[in-house]
PDB file with one MODEL, atoms N, CA, C and O in Angstrom:
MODEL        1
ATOM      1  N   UNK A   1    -171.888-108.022 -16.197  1.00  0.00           N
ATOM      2  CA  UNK A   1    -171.553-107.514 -14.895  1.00  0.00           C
ATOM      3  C   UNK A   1    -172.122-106.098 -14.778  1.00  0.00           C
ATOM      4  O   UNK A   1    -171.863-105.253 -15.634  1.00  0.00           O
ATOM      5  N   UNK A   2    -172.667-105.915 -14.031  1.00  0.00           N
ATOM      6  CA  UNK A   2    -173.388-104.455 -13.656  1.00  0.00           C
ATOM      7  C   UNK A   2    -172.277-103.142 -13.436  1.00  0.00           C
ATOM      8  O   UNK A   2    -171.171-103.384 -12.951  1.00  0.00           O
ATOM      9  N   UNK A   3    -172.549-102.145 -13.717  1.00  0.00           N
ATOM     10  CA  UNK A   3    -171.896-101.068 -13.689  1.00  0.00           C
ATOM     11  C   UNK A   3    -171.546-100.568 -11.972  1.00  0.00           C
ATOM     12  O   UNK A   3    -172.463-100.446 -11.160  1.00  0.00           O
ATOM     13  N   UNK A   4    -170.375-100.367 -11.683  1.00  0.00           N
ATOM     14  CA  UNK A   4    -170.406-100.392 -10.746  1.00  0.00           C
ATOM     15  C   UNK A   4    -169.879 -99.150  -9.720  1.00  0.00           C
ATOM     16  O   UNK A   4    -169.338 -99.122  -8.615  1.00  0.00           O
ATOM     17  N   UNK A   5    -170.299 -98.226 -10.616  1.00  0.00           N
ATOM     18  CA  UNK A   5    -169.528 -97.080 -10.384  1.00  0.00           C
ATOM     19  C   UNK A   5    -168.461 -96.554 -10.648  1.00  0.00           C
ATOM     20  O   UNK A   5    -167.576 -97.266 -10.172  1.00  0.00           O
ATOM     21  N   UNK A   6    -167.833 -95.254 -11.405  1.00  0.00           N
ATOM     22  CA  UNK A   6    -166.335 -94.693 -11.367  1.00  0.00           C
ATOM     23  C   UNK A   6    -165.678 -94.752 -10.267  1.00  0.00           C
ATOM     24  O   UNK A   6    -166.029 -94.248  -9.200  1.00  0.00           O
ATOM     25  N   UNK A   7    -164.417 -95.545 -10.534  1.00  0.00           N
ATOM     26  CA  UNK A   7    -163.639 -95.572  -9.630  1.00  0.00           C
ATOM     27  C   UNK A   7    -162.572 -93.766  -9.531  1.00  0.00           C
ATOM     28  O   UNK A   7    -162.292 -92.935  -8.667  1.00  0.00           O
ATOM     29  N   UNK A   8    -162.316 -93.989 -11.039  1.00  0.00           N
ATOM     30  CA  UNK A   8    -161.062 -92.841 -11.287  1.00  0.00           C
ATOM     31  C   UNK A   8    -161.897 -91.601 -11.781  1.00  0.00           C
ATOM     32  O   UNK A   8    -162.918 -91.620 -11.094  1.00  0.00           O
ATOM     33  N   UNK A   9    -161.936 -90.791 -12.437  1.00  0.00           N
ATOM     34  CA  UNK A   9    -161.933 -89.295 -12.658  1.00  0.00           C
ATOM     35  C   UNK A   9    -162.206 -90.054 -14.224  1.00  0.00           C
ATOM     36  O   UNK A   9    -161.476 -90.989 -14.555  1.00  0.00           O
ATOM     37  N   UNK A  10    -163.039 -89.688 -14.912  1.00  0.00           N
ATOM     38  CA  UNK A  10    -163.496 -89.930 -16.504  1.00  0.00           C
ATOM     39  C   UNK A  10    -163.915 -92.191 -16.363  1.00  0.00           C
ATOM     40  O   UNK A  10    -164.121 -93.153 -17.104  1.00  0.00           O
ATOM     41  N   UNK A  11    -163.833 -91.945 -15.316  1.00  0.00           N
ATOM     42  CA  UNK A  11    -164.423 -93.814 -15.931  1.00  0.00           C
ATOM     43  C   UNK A  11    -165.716 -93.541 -16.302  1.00  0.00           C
ATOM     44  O   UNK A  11    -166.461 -92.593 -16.053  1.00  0.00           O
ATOM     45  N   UNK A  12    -165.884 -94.850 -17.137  1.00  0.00           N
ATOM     46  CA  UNK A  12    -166.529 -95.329 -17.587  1.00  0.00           C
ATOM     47  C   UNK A  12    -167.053 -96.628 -18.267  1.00  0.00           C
ATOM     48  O   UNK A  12    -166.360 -97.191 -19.115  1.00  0.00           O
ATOM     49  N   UNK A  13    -168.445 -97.174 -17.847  1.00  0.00           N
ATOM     50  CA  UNK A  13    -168.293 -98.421 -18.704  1.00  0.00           C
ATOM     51  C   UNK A  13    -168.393 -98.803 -19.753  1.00  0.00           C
ATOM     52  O   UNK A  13    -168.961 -98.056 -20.550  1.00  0.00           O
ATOM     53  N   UNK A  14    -167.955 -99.958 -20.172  1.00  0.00           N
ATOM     54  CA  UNK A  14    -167.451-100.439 -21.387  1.00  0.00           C
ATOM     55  C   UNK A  14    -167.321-101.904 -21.565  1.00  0.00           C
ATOM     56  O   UNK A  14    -166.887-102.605 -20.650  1.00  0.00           O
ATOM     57  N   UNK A  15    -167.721-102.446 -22.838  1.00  0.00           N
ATOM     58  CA  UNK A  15    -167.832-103.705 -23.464  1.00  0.00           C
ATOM     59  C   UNK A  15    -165.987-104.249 -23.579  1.00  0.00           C
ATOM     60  O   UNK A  15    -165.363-105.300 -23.434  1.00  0.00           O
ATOM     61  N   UNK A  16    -165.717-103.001 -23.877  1.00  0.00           N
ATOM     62  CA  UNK A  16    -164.338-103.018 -24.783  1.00  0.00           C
ATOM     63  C   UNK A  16    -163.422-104.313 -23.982  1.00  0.00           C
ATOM     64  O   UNK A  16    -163.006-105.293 -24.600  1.00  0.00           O
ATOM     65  N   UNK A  17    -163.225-104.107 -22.597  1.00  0.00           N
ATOM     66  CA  UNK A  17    -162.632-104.961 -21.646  1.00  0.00           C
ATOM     67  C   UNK A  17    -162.947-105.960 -22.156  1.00  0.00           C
ATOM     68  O   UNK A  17    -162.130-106.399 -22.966  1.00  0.00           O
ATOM     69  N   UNK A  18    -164.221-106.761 -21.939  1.00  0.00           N
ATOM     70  CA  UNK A  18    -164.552-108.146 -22.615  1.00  0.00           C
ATOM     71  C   UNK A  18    -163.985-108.759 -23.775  1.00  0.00           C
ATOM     72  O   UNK A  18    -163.573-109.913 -23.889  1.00  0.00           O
ATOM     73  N   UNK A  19    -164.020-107.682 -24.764  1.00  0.00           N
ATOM     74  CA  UNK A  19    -163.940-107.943 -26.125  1.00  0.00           C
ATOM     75  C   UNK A  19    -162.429-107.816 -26.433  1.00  0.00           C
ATOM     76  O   UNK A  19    -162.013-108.532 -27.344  1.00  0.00           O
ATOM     77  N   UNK A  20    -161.842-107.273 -26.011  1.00  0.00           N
ATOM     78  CA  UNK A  20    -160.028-107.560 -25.896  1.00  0.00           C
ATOM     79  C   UNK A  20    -159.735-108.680 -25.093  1.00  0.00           C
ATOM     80  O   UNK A  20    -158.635-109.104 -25.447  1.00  0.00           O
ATOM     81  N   UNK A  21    -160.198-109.350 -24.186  1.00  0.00           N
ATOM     82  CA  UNK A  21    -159.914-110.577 -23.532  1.00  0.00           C
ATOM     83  C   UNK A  21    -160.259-111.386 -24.403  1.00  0.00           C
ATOM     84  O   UNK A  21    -159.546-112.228 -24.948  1.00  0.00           O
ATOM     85  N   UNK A  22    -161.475-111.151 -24.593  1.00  0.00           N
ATOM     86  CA  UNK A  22    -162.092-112.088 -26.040  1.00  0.00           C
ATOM     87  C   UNK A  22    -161.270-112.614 -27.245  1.00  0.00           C
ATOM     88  O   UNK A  22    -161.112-113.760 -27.668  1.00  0.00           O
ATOM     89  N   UNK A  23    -160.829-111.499 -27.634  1.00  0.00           N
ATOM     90  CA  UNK A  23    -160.083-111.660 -29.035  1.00  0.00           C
ATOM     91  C   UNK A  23    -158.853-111.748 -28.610  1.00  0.00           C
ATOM     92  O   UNK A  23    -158.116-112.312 -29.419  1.00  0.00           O
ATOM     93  N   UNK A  24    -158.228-111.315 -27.401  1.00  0.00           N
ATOM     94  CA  UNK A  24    -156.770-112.022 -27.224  1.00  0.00           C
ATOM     95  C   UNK A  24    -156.674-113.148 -26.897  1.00  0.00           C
ATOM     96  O   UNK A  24    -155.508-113.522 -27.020  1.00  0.00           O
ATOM     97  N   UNK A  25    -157.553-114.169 -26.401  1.00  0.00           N
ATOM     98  CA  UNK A  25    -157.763-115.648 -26.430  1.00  0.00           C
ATOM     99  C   UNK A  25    -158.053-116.470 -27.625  1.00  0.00           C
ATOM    100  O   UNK A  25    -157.769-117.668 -27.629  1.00  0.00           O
ATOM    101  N   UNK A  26    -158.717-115.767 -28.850  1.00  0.00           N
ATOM    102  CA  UNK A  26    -159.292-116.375 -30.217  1.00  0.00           C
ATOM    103  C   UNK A  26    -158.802-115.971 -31.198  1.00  0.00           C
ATOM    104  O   UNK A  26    -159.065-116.438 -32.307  1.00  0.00           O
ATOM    105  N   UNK A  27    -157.836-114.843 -30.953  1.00  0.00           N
ATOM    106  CA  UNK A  27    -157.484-114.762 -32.267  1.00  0.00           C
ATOM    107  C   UNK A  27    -155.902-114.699 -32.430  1.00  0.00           C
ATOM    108  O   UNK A  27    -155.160-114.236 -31.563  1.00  0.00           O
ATOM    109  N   UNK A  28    -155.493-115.197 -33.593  1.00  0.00           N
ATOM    110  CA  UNK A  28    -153.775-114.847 -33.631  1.00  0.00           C
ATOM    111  C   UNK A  28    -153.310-114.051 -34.354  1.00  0.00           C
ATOM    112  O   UNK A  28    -153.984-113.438 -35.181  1.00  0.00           O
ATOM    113  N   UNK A  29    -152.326-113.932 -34.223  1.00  0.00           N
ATOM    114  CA  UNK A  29    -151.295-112.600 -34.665  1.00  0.00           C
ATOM    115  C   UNK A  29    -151.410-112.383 -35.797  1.00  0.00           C
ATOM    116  O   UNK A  29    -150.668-113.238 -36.281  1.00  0.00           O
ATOM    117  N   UNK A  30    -152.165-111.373 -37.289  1.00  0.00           N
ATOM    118  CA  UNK A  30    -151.683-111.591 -38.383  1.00  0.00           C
ATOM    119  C   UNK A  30    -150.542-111.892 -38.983  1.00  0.00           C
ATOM    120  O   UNK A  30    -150.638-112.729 -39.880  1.00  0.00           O
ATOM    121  N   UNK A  31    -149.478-111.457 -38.758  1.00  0.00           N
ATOM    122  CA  UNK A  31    -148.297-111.260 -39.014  1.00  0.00           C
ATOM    123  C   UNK A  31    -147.471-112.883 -38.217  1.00  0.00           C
ATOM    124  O   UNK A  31    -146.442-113.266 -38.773  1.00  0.00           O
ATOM    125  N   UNK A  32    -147.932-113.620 -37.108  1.00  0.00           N
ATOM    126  CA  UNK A  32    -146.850-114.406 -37.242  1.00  0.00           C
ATOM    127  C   UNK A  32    -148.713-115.244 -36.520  1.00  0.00           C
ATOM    128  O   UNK A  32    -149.241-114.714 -35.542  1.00  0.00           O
ATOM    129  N   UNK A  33    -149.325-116.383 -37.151  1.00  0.00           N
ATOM    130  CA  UNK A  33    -150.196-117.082 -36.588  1.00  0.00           C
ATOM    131  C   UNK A  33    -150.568-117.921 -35.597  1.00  0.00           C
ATOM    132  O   UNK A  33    -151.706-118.197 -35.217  1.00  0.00           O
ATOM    133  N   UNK A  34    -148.476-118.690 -34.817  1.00  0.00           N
ATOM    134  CA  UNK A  34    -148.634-119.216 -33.801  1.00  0.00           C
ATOM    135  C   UNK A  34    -148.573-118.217 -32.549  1.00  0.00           C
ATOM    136  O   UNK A  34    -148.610-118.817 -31.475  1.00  0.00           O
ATOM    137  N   UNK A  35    -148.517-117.307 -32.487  1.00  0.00           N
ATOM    138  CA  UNK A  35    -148.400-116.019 -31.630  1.00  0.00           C
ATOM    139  C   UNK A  35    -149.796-115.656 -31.236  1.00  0.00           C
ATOM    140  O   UNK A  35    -150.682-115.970 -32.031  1.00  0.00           O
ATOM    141  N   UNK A  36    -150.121-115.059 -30.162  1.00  0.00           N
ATOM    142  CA  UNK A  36    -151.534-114.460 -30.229  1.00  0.00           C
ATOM    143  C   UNK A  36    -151.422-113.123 -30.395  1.00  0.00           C
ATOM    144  O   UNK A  36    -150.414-112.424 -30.498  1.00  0.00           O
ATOM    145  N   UNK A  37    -152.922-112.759 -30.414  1.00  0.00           N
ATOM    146  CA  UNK A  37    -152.801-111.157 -30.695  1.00  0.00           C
ATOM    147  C   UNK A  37    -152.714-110.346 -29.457  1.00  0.00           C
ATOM    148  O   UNK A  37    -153.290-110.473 -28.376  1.00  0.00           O
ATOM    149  N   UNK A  38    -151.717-109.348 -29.952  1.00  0.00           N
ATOM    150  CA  UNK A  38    -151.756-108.426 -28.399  1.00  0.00           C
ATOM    151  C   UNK A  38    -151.661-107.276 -28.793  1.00  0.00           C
ATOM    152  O   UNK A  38    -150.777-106.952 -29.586  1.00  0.00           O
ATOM    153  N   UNK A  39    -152.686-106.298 -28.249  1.00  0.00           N
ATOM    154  CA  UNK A  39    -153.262-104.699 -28.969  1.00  0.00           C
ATOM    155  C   UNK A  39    -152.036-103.997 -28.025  1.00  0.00           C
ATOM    156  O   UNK A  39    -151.663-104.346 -26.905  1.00  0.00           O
ATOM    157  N   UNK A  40    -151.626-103.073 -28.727  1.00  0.00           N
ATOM    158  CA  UNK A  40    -151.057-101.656 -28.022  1.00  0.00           C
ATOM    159  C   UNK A  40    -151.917-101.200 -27.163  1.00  0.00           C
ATOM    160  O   UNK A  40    -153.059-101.628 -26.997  1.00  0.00           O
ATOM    161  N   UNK A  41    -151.244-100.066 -26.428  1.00  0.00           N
ATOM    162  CA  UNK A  41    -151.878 -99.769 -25.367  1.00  0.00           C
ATOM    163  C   UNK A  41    -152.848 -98.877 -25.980  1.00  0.00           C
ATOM    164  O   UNK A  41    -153.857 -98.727 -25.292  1.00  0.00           O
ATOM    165  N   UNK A  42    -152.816 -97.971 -27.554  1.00  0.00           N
ATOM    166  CA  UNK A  42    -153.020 -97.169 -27.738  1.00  0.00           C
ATOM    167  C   UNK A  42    -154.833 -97.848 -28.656  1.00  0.00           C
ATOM    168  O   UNK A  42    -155.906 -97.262 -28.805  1.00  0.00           O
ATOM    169  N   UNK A  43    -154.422 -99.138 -29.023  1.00  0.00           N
ATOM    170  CA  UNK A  43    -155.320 -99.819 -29.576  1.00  0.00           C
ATOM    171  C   UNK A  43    -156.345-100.090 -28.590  1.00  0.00           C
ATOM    172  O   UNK A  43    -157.497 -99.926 -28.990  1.00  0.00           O
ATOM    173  N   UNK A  44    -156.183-100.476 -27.365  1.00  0.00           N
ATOM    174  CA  UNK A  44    -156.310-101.085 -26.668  1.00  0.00           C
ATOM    175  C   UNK A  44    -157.553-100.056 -26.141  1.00  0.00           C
ATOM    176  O   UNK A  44    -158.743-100.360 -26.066  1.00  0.00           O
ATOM    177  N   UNK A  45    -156.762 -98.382 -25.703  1.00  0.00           N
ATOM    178  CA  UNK A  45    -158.043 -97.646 -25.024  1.00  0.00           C
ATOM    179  C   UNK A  45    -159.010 -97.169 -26.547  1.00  0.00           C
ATOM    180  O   UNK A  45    -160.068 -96.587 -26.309  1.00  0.00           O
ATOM    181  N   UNK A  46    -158.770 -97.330 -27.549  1.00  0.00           N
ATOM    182  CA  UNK A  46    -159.418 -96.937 -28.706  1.00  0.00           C
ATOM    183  C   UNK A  46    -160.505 -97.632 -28.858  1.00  0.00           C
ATOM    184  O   UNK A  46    -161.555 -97.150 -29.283  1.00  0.00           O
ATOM    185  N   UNK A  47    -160.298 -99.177 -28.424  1.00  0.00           N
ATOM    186  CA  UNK A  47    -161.235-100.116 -28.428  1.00  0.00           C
ATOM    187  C   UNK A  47    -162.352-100.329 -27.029  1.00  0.00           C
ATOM    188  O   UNK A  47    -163.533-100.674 -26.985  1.00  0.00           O
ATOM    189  N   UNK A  48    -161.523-100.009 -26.134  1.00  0.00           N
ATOM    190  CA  UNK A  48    -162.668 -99.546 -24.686  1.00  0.00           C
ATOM    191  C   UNK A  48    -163.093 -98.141 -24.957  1.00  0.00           C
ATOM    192  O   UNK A  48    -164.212 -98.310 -24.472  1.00  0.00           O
ATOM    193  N   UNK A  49    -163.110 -97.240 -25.230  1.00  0.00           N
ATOM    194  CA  UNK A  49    -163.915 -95.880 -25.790  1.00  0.00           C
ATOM    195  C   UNK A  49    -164.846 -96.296 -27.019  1.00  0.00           C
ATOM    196  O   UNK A  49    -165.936 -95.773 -27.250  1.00  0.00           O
ATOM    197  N   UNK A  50    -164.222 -97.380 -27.823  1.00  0.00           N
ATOM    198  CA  UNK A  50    -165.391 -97.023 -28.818  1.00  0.00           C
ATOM    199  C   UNK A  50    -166.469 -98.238 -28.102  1.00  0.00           C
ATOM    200  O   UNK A  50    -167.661 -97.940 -28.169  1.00  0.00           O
ATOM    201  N   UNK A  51    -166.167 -99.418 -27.508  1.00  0.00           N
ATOM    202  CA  UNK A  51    -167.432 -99.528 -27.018  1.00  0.00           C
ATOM    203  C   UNK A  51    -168.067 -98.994 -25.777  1.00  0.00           C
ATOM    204  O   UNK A  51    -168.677 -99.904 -25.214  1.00  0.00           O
ATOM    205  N   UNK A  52    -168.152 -97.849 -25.135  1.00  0.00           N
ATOM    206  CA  UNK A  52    -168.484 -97.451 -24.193  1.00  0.00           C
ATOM    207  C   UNK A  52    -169.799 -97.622 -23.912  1.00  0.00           C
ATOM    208  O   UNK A  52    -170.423 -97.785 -24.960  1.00  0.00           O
ATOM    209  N   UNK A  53    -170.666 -97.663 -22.704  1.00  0.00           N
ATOM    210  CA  UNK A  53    -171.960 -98.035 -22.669  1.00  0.00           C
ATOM    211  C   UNK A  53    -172.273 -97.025 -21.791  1.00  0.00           C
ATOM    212  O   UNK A  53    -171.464 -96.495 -21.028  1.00  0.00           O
ATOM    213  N   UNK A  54    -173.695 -96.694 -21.912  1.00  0.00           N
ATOM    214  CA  UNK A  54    -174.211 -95.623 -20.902  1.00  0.00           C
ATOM    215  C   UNK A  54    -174.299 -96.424 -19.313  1.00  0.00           C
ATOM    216  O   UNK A  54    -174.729 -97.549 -19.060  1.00  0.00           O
ATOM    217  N   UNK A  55    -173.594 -95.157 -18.179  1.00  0.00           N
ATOM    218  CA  UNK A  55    -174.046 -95.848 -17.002  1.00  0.00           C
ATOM    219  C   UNK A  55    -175.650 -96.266 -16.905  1.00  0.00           C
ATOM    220  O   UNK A  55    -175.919 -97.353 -16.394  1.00  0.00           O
ATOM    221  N   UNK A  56    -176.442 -95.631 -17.267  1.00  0.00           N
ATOM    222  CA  UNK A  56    -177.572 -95.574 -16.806  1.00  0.00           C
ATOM    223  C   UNK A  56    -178.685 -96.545 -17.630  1.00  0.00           C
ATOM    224  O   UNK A  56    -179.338 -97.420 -17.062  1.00  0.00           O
ATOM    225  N   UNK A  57    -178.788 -96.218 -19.138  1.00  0.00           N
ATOM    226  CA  UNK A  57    -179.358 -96.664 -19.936  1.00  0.00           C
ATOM    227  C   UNK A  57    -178.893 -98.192 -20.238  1.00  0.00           C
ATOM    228  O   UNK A  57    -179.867 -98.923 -20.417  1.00  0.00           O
ATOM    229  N   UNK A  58    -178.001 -98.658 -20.309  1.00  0.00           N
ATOM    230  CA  UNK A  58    -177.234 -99.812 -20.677  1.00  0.00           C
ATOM    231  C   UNK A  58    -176.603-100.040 -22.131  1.00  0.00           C
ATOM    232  O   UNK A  58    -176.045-101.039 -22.587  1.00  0.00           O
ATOM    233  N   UNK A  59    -177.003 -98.169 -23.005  1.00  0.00           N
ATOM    234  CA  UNK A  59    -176.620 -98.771 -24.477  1.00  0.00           C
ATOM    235  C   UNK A  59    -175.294 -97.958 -24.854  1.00  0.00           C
ATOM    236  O   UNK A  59    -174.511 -97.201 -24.280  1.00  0.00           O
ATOM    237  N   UNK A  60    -175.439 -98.439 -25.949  1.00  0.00           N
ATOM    238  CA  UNK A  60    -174.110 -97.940 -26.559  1.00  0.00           C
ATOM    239  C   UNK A  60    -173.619 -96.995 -26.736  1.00  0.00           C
ATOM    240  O   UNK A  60    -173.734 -96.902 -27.958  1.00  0.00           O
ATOM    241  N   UNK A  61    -172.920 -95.823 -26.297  1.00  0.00           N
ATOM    242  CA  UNK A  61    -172.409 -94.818 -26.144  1.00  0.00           C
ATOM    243  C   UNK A  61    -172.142 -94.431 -27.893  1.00  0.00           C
ATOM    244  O   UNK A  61    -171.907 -93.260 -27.595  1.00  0.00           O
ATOM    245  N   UNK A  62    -172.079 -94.431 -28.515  1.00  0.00           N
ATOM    246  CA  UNK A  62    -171.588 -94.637 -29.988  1.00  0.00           C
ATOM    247  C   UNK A  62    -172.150 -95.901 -31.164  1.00  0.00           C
ATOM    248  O   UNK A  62    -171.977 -97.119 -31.202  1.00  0.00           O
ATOM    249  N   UNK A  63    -173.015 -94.766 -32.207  1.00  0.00           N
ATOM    250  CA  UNK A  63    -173.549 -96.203 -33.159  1.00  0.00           C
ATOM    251  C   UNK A  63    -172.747 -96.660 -34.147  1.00  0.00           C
ATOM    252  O   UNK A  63    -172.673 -97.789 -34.634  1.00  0.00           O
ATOM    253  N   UNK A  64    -171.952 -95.329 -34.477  1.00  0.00           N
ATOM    254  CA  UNK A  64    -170.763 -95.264 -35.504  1.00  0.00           C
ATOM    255  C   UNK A  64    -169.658 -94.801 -35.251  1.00  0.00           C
ATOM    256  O   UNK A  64    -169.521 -93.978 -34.346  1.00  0.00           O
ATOM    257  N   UNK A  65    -168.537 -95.273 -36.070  1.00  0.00           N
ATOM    258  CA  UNK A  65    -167.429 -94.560 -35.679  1.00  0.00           C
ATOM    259  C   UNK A  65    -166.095 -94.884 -37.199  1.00  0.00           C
ATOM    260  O   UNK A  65    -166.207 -95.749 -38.068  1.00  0.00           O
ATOM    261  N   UNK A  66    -165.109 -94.000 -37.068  1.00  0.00           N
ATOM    262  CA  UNK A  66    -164.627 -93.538 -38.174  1.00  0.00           C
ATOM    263  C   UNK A  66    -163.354 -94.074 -37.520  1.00  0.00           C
ATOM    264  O   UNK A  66    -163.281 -94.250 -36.304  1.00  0.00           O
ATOM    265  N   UNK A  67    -162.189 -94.369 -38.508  1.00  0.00           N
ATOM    266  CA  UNK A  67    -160.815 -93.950 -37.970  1.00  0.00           C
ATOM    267  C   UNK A  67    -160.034 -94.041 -38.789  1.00  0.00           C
ATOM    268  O   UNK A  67    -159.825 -95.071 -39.431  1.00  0.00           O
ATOM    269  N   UNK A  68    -159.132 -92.400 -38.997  1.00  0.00           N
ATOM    270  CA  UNK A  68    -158.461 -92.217 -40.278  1.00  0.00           C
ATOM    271  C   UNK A  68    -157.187 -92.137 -39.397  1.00  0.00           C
ATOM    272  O   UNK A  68    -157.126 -91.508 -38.340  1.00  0.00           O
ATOM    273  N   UNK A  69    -156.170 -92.855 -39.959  1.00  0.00           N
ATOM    274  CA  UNK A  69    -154.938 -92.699 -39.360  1.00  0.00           C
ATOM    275  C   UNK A  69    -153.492 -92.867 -40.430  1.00  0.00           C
ATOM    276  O   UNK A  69    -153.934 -93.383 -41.457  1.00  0.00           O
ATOM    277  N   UNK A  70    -152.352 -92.697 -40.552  1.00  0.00           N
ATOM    278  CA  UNK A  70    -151.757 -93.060 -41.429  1.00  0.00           C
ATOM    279  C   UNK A  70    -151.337 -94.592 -41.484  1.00  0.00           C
ATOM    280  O   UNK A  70    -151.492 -95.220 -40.436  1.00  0.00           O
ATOM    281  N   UNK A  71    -150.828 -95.257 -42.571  1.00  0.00           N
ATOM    282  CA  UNK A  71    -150.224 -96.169 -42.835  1.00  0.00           C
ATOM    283  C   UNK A  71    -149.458 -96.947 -42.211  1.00  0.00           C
ATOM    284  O   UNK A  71    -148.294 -96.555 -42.295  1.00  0.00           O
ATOM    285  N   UNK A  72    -149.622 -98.246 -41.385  1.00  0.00           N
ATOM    286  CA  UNK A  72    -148.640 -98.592 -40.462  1.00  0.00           C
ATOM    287  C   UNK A  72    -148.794 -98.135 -38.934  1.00  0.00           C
ATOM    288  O   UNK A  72    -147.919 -97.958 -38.087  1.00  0.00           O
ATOM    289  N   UNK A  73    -149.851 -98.032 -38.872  1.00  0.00           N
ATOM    290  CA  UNK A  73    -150.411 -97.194 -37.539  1.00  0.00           C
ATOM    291  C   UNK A  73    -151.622 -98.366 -36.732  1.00  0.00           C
ATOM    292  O   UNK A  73    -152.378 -98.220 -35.771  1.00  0.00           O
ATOM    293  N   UNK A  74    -151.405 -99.286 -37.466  1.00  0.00           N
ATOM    294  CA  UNK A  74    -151.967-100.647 -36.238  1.00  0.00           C
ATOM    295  C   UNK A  74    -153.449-100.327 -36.364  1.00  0.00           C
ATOM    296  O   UNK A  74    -154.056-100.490 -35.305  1.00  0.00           O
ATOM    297  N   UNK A  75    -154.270 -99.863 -37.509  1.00  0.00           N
ATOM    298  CA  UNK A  75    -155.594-100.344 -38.001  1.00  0.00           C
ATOM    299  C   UNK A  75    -156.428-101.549 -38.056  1.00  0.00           C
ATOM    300  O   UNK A  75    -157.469-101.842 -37.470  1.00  0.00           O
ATOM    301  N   UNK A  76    -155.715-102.160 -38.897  1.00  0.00           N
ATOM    302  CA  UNK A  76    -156.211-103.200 -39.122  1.00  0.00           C
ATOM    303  C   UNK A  76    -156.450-104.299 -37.902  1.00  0.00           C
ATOM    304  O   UNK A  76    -157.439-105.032 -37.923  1.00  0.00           O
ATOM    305  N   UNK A  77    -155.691-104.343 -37.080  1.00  0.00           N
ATOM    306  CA  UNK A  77    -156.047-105.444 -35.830  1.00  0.00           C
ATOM    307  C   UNK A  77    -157.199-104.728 -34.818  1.00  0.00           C
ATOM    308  O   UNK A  77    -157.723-105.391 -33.923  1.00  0.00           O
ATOM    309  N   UNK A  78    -157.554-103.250 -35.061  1.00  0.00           N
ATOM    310  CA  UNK A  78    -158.210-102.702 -34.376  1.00  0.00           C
ATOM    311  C   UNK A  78    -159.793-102.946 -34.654  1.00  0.00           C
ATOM    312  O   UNK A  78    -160.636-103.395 -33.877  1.00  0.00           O
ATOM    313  N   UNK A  79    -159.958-102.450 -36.192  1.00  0.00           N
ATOM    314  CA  UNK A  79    -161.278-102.498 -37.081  1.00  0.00           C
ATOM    315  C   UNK A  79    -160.977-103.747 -37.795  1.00  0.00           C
ATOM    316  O   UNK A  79    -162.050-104.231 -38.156  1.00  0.00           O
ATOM    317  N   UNK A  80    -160.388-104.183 -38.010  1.00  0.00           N
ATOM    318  CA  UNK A  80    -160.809-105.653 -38.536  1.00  0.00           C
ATOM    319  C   UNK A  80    -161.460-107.149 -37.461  1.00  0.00           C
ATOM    320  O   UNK A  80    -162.054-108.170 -37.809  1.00  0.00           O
ATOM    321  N   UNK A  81    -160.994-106.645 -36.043  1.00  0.00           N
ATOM    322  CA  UNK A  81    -161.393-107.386 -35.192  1.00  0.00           C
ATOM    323  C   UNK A  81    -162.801-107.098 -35.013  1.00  0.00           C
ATOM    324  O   UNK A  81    -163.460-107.729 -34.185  1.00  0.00           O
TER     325      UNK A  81
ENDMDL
END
């Protein structure tokens, strides 16, 4: 879908949308398997920022990316997806 302009104040586009619909349809819950997966909200914009795409160019806003957080802090469903 083509970029279609900021609506709000800091938009921007992003893969991330896709790819959370994506994986909340295909994948299930680690923790309980008949359940599906459902990201926090906090997971959720972590994963639309890190795939961000240039308005203009069409690429990837970011080639790499890091994330140190403590223990129990909802990693793994983030970077393991």
């Amino acid at each position: 879908m083509p970029w279609r302009g900021p609506r709000h104040e800091n938009d921007f586009p992003s893969l991330g949308w896709a790819l959370l619909d994506w994986w909340s349809e295909h994948l299930a819950n680690p923790r309980d398997e008949t359940q599906d997966l459902v990201f926090t909200d906090e997971q959720a914009e972590t994963l639309v920022e890190w795939y961000a795409v240039h308005p203009v160019t069409g690429q990837m806003v970011y080639r790499r990316g890091a994330s140190r957080r403590s223990k129990g802090r909802g990693k793994s469903p983030v970077e393991g997806g």
